[in-house]
C-alpha positions in Angstrom: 3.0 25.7 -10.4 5.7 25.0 -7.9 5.6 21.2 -6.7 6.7 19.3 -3.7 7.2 16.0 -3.4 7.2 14.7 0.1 8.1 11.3 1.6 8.8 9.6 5.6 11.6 7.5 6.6 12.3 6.4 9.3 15.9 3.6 9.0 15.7 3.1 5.8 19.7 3.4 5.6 21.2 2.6 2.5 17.9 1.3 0.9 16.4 4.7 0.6 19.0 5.0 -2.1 17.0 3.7 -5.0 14.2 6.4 -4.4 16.3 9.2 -4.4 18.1 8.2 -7.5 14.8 7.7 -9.6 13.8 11.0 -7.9 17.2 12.3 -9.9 16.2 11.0 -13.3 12.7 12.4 -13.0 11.9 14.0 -16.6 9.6 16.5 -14.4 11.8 18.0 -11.7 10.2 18.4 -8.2 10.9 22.1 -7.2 11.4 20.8 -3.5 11.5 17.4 -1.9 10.6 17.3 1.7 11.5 14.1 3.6 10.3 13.7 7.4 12.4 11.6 9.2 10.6 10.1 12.6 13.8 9.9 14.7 16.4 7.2 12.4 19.2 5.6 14.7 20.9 4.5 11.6 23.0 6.1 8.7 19.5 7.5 6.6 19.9 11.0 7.8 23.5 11.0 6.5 22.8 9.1 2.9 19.7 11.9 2.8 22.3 14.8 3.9 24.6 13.4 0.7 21.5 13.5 -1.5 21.3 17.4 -0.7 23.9 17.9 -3.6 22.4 16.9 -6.4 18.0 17.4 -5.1 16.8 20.4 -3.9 16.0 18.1 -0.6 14.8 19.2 2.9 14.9 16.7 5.9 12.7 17.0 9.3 13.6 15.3 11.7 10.9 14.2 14.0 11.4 11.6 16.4 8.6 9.6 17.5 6.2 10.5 14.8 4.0 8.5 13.2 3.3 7.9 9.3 0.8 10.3 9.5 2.3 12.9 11.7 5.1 12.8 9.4 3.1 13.1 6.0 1.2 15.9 7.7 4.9 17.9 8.8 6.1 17.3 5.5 3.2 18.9 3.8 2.8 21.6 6.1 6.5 23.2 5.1 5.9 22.3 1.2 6.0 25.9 0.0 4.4 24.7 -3.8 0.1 24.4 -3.8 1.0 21.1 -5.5 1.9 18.1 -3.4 3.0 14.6 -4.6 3.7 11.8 -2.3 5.2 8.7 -2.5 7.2 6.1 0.4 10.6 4.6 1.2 11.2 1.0 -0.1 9.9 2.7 -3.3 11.8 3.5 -7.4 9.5 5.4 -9.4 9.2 5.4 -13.0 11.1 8.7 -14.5 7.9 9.6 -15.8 6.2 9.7 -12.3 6.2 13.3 -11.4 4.9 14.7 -14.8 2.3 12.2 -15.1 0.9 12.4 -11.8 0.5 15.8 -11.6 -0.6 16.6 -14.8 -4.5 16.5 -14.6 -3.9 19.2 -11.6 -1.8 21.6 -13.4 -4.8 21.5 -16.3 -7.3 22.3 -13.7 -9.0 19.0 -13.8 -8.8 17.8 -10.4 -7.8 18.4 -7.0 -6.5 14.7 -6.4 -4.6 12.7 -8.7 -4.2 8.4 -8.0 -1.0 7.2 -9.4 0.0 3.4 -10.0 1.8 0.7 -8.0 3.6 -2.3 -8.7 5.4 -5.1 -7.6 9.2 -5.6 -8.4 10.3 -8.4 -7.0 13.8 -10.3 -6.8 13.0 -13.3 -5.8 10.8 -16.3 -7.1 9.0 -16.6 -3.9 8.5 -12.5 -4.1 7.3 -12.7 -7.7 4.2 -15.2 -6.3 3.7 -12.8 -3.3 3.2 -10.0 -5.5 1.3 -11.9 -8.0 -1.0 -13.1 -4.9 -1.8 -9.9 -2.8 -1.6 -7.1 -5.1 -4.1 -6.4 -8.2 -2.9 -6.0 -11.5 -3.6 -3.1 -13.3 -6.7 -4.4 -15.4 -7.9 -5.6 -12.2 -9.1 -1.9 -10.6 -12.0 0.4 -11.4 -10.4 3.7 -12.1 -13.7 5.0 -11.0 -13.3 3.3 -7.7 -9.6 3.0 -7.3 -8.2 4.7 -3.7 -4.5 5.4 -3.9 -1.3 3.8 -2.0 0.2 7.4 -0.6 3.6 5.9 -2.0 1.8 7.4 -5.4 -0.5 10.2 -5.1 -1.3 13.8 -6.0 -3.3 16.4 -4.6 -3.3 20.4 -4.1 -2.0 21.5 -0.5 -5.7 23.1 -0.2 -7.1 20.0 -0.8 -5.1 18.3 2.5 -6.1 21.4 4.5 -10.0 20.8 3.5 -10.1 17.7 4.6 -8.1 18.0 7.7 -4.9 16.0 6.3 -4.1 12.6 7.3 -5.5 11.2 10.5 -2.9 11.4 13.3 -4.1 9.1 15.5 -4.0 6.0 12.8 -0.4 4.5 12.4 -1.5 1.7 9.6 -4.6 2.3 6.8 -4.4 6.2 7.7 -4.2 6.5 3.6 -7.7 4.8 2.9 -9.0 7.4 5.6 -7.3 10.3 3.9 -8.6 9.3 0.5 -12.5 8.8 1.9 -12.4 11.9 3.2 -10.8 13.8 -0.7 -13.5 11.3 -2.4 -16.3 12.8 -0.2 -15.1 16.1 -0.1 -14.1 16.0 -4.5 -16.0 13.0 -5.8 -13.8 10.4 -8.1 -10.5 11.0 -8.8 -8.3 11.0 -12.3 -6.8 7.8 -12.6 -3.0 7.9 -13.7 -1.7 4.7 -14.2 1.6 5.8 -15.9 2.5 7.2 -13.0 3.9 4.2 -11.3 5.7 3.5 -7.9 7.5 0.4 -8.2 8.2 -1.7 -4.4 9.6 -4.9 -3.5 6.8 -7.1 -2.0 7.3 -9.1 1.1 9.9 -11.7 0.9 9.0 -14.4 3.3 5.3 -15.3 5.2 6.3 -13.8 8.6 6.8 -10.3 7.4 3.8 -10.9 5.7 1.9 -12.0 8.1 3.2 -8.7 10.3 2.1 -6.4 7.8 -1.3 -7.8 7.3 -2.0 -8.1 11.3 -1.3 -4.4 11.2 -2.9 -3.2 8.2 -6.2 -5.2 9.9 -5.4 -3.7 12.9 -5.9 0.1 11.2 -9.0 -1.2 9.4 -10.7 -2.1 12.9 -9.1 1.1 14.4 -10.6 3.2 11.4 -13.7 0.9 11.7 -13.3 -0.1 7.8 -14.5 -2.9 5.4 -16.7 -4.2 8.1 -18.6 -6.9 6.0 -15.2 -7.8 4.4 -14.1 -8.8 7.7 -17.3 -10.5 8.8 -18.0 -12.6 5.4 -14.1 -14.0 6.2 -14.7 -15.4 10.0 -18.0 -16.6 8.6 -16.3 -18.3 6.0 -13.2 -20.1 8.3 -15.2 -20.0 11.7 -18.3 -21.8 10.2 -17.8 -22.3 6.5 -14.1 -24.2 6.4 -15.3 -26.6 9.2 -18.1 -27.7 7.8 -16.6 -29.0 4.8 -14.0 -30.6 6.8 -16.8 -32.2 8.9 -18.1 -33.8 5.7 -14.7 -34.8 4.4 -14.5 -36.5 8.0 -17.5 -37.8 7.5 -16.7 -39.2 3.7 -19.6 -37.5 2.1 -19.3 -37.1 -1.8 -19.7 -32.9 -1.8 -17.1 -32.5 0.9 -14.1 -32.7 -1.3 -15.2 -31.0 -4.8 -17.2 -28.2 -2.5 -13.1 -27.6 -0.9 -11.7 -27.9 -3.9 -13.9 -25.5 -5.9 -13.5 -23.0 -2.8 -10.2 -23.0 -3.0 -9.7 -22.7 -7.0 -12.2 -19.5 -6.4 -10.7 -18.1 -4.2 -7.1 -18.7 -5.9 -8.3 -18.3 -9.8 -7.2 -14.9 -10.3 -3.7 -15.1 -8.6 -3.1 -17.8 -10.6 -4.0 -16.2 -13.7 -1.6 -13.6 -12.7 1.0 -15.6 -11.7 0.4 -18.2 -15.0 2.1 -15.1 -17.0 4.7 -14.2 -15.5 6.3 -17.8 -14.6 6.1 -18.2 -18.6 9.3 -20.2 -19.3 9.7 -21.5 -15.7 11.3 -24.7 -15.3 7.8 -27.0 -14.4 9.5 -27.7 -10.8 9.9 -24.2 -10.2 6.6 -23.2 -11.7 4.7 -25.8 -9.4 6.1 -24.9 -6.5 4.8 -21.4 -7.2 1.4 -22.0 -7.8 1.5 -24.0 -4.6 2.3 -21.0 -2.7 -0.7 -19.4 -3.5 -2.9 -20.9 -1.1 -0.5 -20.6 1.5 0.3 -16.7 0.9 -3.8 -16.5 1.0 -4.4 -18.3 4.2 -1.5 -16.9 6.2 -2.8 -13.1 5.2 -6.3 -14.4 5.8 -5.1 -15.5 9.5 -3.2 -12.2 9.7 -6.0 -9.8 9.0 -8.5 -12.1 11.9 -5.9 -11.9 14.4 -5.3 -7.8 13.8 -8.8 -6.6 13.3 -10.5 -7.6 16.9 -7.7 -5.8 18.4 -8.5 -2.5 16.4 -12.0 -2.8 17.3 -10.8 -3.2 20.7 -8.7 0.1 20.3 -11.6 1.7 19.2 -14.4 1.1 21.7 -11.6 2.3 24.3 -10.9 5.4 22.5 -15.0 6.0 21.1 -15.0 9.3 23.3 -12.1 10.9 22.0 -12.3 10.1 17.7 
């Protein structure tokens, strides 16, 4: 079966290079490659026009569209009933493409999750990516929803469920994969079939892509208890251990610290492997980043959420 691959830019310039080379040295060919641009001021339409060569690579340009009106333009020209999708910023594994679509062409499932992981180049990107994203031992196949910078499904499976939801500019993948897991039940898990992306490199972009990733999960009215049990715990929680540290009551202290070491303990473990053979200065300073990375997403998801939920009691006539 024919299969497109299909992926939206928008300046990505000179970094969308990487993706397009590992999309070379794929061992499974795409048959087409379908790239929506939503209106680049840059040089990425002319690096993807010089990638025309050598992929068999088709660009729409649509200016002003969002993630999801792009996905959804892109998949509506593939011309194969098999589409995979992946993201800019992205270098996937040469085996990617056969391995993601493989359960599909055996007629095992409509919906394929592929893999992602963290390639950082910097020490304080290794502890970011060690901090905010799981490892692979970490996820429940059975429960596991996919990043769209590696997924599979059949084109007839997007139509079903209405494709991605146009009026959601962050979390619109979690949406689009709730609706295939309703619609399909669980889906095949192929962790060889991994995306590899470079994870935030300092706290303020960090703490911008968090706000707006909470912002889509109020918009999309997600993980509702996720976002109440965290103002619970720093609205009510947080000061009342620092009202018994005040205070100089024994618990106080050991109560923070256990919290903390909790809430940290598996970042850590992550982290305490690869920092092997870290200079102890170095490998401090890492683990003391933790904490921080935790708090600043924490801050960034209880900013960004109200104002989704604002978006969408504004908007509750017309979703």
């Amino acid at each position: 079966m024919n299969v497109s691959v299909i992926v939206t830019v928008k300046n990505e310039g000179e970094a969308i290079r990487p993706l397009l080379d590992s999309l070379i040295e794929q061992t499974r060919q795409p048959d087409e490659i379908i790239i929506c641009d939503g209106g680049s001021v840059d040089s990425t339409i002319e690096v993807l026009t010089e990638y025309q060569a050598w992929l068999p690579l088709t660009v729409i340009v649509a200016p002003g569209a969002n993630i999801s009106e792009g996905r959804n333009q892109a998949i509506a020209a593939a011309q194969g009933p098999i589409v995979a999708g992946t993201d800019a910023g992205v270098v996937l594994s040469p085996t990617w493409l056969e391995d993601i679509i493989a359960p599909i062409e055996a007629g095992k499932a409509p919906v394929v999750s592929g893999w992602f992981e963290p390639d950082p180049f910097t020490d304080f990107e290794v502890v970011m990516g060690n901090t905010v994203l799981p490892g692979r031992q970490d996820v429940n196949p059975e429960l596991f929803l996919p990043s769209s910078r590696s997924v599979a499904f059949l084109k007839s499976a997007w139509e079903a469920v209405g494709g991605y939801p146009e009026w959601l500019d962050y979390s619109e993948d979690l949406i689009f994969d709730l609706a295939l897991r309703e619609k399909y039940g669980a889906f095949p898990f192929a962790d060889t079939a991994v995306a590899y992306f470079r994870p935030r490199g300092s706290l303020r972009s960090f703490f911008r892509q968090y706000y707006f990733y909470a912002r889509g999960d109020g918009k999309a009215n997600l993980w509702r208890k996720r976002h109440v049990i965290r103002y619970v715990t720093y609205l009510l929680g947080f000061p009342f251990l620092l009202r018994l540290i005040w205070q100089g009551r024994k618990p106080g202290v050991p109560l923070l610290v256990l919290g903390v070491g909790a809430y940290c303990r598996r970042p850590a473990e992550r982290l305490w492997d690869d920092t092997w053979g870290w200079r102890p200065p170095a490998r401090l300073r890492a683990f003391a980043l933790i904490p921080i990375i935790r708090l600043v997403g924490d801050v960034a998801k209880m900013a960004g959420y109200p104002v989704g939920v604002w978006w969408r009691m504004r908007h509750r006539n017309t979703l």
